[in-house]
C-alpha positions as CSV (number, residue, x, y, z in Angstrom):
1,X,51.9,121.7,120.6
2,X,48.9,121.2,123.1
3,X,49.5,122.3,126.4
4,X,47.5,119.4,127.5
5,X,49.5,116.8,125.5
6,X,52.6,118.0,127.0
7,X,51.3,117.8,130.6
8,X,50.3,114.4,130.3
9,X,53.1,112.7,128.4
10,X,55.9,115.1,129.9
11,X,57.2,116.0,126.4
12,X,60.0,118.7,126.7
13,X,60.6,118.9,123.0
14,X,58.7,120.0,120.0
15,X,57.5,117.4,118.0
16,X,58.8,118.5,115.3
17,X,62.9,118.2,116.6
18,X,61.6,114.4,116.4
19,X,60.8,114.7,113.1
20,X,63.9,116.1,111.8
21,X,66.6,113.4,113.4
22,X,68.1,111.4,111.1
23,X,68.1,107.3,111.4
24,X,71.7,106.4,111.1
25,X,73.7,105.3,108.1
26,X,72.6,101.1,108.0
27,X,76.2,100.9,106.8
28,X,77.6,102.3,109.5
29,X,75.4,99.8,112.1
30,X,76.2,96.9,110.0
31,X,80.2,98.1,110.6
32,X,79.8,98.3,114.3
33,X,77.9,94.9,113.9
34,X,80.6,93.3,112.5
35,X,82.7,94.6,115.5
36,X,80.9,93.0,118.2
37,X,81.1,90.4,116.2
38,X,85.0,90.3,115.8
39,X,84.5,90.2,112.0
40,X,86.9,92.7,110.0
41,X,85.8,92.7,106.1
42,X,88.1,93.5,103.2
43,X,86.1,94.7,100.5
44,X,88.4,97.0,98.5
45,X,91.6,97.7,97.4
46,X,94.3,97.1,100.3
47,X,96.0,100.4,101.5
48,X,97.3,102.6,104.6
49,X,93.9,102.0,105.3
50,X,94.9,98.5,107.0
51,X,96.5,100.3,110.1
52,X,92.4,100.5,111.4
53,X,92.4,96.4,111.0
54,X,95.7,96.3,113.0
55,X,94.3,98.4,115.7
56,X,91.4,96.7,115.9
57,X,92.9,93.2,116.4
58,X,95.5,95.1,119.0
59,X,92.5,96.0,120.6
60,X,90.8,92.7,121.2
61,X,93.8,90.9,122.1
62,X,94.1,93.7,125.0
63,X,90.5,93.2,126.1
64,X,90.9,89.2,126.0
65,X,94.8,89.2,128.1
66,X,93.6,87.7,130.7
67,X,91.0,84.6,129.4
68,X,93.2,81.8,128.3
69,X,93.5,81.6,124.1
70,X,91.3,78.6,124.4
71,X,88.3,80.7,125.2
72,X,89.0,83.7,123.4
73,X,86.5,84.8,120.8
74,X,88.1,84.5,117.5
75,X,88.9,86.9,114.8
76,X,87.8,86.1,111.6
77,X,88.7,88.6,108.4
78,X,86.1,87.8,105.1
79,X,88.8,88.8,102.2
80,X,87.1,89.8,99.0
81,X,89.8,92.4,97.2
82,X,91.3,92.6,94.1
83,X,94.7,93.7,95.9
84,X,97.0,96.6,96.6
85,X,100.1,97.7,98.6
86,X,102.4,95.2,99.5
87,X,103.6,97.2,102.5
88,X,100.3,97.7,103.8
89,X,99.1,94.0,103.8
90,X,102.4,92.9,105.1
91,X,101.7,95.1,108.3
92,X,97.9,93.5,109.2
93,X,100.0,89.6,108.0
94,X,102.1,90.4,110.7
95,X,99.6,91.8,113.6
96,X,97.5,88.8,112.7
97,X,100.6,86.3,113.5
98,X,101.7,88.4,116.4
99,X,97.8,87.9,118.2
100,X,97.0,85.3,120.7
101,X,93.5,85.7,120.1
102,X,93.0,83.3,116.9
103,X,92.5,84.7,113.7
104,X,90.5,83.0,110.7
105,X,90.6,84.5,107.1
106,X,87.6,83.5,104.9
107,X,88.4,83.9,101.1
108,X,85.4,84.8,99.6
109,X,84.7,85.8,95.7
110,X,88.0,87.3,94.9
111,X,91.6,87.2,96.7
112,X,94.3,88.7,94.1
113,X,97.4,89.6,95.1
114,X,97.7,91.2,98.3
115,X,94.4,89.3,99.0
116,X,96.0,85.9,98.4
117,X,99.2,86.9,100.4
118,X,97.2,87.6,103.4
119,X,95.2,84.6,102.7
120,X,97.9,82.2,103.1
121,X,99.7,84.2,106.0
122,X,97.2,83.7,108.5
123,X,98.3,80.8,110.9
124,X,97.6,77.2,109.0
125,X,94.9,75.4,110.1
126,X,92.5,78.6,110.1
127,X,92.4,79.4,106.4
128,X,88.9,78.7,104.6
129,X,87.3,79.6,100.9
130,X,84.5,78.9,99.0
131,X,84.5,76.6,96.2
132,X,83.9,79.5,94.0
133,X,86.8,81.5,95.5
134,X,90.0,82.5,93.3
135,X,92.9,83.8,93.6
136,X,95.9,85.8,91.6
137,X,99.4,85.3,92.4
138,X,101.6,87.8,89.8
139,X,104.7,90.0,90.4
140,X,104.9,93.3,91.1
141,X,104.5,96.3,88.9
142,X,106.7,99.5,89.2
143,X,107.4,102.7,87.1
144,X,110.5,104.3,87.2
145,X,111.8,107.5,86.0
146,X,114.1,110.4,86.5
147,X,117.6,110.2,86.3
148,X,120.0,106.8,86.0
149,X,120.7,106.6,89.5
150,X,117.2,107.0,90.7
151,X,116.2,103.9,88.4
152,X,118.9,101.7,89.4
153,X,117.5,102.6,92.8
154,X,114.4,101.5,92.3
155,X,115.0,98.6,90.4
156,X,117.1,97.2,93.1
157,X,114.2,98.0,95.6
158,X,111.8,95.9,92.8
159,X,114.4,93.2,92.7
160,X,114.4,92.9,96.6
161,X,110.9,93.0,97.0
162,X,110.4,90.4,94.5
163,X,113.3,88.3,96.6
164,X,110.6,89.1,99.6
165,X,107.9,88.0,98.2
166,X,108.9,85.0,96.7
167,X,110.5,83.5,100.0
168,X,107.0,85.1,101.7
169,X,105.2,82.5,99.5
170,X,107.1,79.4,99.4
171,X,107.2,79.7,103.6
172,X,103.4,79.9,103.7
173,X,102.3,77.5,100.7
174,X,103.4,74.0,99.7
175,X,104.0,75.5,96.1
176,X,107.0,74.3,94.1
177,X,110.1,76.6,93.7
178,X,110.1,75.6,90.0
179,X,106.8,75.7,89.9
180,X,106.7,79.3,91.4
181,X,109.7,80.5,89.0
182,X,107.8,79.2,86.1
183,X,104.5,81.2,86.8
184,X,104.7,84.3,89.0
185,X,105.4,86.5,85.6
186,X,102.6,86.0,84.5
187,X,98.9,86.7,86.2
188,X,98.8,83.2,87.3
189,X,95.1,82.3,88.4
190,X,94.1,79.5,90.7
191,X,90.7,78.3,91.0
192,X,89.3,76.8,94.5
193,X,90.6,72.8,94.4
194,X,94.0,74.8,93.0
195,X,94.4,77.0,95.8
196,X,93.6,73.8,98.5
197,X,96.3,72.0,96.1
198,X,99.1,74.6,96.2
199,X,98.2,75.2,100.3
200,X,97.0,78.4,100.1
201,X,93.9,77.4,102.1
202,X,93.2,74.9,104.0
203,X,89.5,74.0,103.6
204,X,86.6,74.8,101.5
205,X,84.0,75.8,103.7
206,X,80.7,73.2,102.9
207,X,78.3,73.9,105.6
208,X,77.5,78.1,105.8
209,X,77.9,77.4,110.1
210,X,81.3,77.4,109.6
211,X,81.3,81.5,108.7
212,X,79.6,82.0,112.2
């Protein structure tokens, strides 16, 4: 490099160690984005991977413990999943109930299963979709195998989780118990006006300043 050049502008480094740094991942600054934003999005399958949601809404009640809930920057979680654990989901429903600072679920394209089960366990009052949003209510699916006692074992664990599950969904929607028995065997599909219906949701977001 000129000798000159480096006087005047006080360059320390070869210009060439410029050239060679990496911008960083736009992924990665629309995550951090979403941070400083509050804004937690579920776009994939719901697993053990929830316990970085949980601490993340842990973390924002702790920074906001002393401004009254009133003027707390919310949390809002964009849901767009076809599903997965029930354990896992159950652990952010919970974290998300236990929070002062309020959270807000947005059901986007898709919220099956799981999805729909954190959908309608956020607090009521802060549960909005699209009017193209659906959602899959269905039971669960196991596989059992290995000796008699094992299988009984599991298919009492199946039958309590079903128990669960049900009692999880009549306490957080206005849908029928008949209703319920009649469909949950099946992959029972509810369209946008269906999901407002059954009080899954509670409003479907018309104006796109209600997702700021």
């Amino acid at each position: 490099m000129n000798k000159d050049y480096v006087e005047f502008f006080d360059v320390t480094e070869d210009i060439g160690d410029w050239a060679n740094l990496k911008l960083p991942d736009p992924s990665l600054l629309d995550y951090y984005k979403r941070l400083e934003n509050r804004e937690i999005l579920i776009n994939q399958n719901i697993d053990d991977g929830t316990v970085e949601w949980t601490q993340e809404i842990i973390q924002w009640n702790r920074e906001d413990k002393d401004i009254p809930v009133k003027d707390r920057k919310p949390i809002k979680i964009f849901i767009n999943s076809n599903g997965g654990s029930l354990n896992s989901i159950m652990e952010l429903i919970t974290i998300c109930n236990l929070s002062k600072t309020p959270v807000y679920a947005i059901g986007m394209g898709k919220c099956y299963s799981a999805g729909d089960l954190l959908l309608m366990g956020i607090p009521k009052g802060n549960r909005y979709i699209l009017n193209t949003t659906e959602a899959l209510i269905h039971d669960g699916s196991t596989g059992t195998f290995g000796d008699t006692g094992k299988v009984l074992d599991d298919l009492e664990y199946t039958r309590k989780t079903e128990e669960f599950t049900k009692k999880f969904i009549l306490d957080h929607t206005d849908i029928p118990e008949n209703e319920y028995d009649k469909n949950y065997r099946r992959n029972w599909w509810l369209d946008s006006n269906e999901i407002i219906k059954y009080g899954v949701a509670d409003k479907i977001i018309e104006n796109i300043e209600e997702l700021f």
